[in-house]
N, C-alpha and C positions, 0 to 999 in steps of 0.2 A: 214491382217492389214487394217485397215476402213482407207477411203481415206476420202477429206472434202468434199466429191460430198454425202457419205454414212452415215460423221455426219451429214452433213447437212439436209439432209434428215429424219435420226431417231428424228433428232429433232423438225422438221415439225409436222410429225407426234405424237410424247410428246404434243406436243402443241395444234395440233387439239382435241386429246383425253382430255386433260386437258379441256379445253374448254367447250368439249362437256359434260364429266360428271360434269362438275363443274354449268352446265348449266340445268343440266336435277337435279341434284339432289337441286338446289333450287326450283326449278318446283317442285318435290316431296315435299318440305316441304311448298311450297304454300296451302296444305289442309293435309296433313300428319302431326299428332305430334311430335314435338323433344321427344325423351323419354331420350335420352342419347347423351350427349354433350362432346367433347374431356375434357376439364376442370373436368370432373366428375369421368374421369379415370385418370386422373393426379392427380387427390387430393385422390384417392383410391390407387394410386402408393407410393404415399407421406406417408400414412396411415402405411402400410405395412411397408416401411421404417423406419418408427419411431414407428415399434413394437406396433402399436395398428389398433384394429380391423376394418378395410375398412367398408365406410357404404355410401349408397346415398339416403335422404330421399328428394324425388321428388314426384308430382302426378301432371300429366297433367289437365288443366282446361278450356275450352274456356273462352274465355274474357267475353260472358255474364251469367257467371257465378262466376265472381270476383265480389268486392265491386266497385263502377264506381267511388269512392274515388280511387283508386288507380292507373289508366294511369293519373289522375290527378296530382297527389302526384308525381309520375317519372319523369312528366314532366317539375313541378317547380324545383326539384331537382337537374334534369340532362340536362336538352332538354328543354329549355322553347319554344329555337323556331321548333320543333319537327315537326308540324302538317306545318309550312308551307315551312320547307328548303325541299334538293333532296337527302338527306342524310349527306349534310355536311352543317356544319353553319362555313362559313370561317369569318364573324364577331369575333363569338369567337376566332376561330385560331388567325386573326388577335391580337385581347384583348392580348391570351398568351401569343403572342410573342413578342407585347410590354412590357407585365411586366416581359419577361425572358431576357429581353435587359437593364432591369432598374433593375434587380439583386431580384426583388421579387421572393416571394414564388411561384412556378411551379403550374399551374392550371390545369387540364384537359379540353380538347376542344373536346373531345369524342362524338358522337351525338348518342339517341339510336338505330340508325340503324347500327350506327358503331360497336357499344357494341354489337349486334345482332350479326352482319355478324362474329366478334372474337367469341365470344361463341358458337354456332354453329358449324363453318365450320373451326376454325383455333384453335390453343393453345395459351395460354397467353403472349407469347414470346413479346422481344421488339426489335426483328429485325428486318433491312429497309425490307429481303425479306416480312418478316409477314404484315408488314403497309401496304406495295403494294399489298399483295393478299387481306387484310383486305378492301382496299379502292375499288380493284375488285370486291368482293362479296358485299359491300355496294350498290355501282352500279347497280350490277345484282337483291337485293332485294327491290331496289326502283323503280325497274323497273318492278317487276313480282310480287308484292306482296302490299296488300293496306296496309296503313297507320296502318288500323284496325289488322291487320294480323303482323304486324312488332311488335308491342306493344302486341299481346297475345304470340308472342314466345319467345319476348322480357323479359316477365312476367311471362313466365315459363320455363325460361331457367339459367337466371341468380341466380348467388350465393345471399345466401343471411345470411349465419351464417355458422357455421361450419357444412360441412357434409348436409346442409340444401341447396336445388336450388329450386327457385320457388316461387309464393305466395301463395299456396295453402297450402305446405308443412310447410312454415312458420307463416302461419295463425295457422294452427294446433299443431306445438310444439313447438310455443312462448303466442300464444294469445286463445288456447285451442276452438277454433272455424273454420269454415270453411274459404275460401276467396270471398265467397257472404257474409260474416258478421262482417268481418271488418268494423270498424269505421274511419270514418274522421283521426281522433286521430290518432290512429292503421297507417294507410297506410300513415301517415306522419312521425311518427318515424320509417317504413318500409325503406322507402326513404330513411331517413335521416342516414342509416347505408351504404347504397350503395358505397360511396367512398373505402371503405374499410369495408366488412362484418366481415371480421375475427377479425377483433380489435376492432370498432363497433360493440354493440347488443341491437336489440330490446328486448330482455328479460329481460336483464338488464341494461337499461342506465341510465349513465354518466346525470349529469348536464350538461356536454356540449351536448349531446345528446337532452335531454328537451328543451335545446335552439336553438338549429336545427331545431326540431321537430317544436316547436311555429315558426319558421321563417320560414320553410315550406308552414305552416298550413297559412299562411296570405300570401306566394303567389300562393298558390291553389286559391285563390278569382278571381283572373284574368287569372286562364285556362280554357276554354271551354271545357263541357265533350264530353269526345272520344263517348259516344254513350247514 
């Protein structure tokens, strides 16, 4: 029978280990590729489930080998203040939760390191425990990883159409080109699906879509390029 001298202890222990690999393996992806994201085998689980064929179309790409429209395009979209918060913009937070006190529409306060640290290392879940590891790993990649590096995993990690992660991958089977040749254009309706990829398509958009896209595309004017 474990006494609470002997939980106490295996749980020490849980915790250093947690730690440690949780510590070492951001360090490995500070220069190592994501090839394969928890999210890309939960939506290949989902597949299977719903009687159709599992597929992950990905291809890893350094960032300067994207179009340099595109950490642009992310940034008016999602993170305008990206390049200068530590991973979280409590601005924002703040915004939401004034207009979830005045009964508005519910906004994302997400930053893309935040959206990183989920994609990567955690599942899409909306658990307090998931927030608090999500807000852990933000930390740990703002701390080990540049701005530059947060944004190319950022870019090749996230969903971005059905079965589709990445910009290189969606470059290629929406806009029949690479993601060095995307256009202006191109990586503002890229963006502009990001709230929701799966109901949002750049292949095919929506008029509300094009009007995204144009509102986008005019606050990329006031983002400095990532490089």
């Amino acid at each position: 029978m474990f006494t609470f001298k002997t939980i106490t202890k295996i749980l020490k222990w849980l915790a250093v280990g947690f730690l440690a690999i949780s510590v070492l393996s951001v360090l490995v992806y500070r220069w190592v590729p994501v090839y394969v994201t928890p999210l890309m085998l939960i939506r290949c689980g989902e597949s299977i489930i719903d009687g159709k064929t599992p597929a992950i179309h990905h291809r890893w790409v350094p960032l300067e080998e994207m179009s340099k429209y595109m950490p642009v395009a992310v940034i008016a979209s999602e993170d305008a203040n990206f390049l200068s918060h530590h991973g979280f913009d409590f601005d924002a937070i703040r915004s939401a939760a004034k207009d979830m006190k005045k009964g508005k529409r519910r906004r994302g306060a997400s930053t893309i390191s935040q959206q990183t640290a989920k994609n990567v290392f955690l599942t899409p879940s909306s658990t307090w425990l998931r927030k608090g590891l999500e807000a852990y790993f933000t930390v740990l990649i703002e701390l080990l990883w540049s701005k530059e590096r947060i944004m190319e995993v950022y870019l090749n990690s996230i969903e971005m159409g059905p079965q589709i992660y990445g910009v290189e991958a969606v470059a290629l089977r929406h806009f029949g080109c690479q993601a060095s040749e995307l256009t202006r254009a191109n990586c503002a309706l890229i963006a502009a699906t990001l709230p929701n990829p799966l109901k949002f398509s750049s292949l095919k958009p929506s008029r509300y879509m094009r009007k995204r896209q144009k509102q986008i595309e005019h606050e990329m004017r006031f983002v400095p390029l990532l490089r």
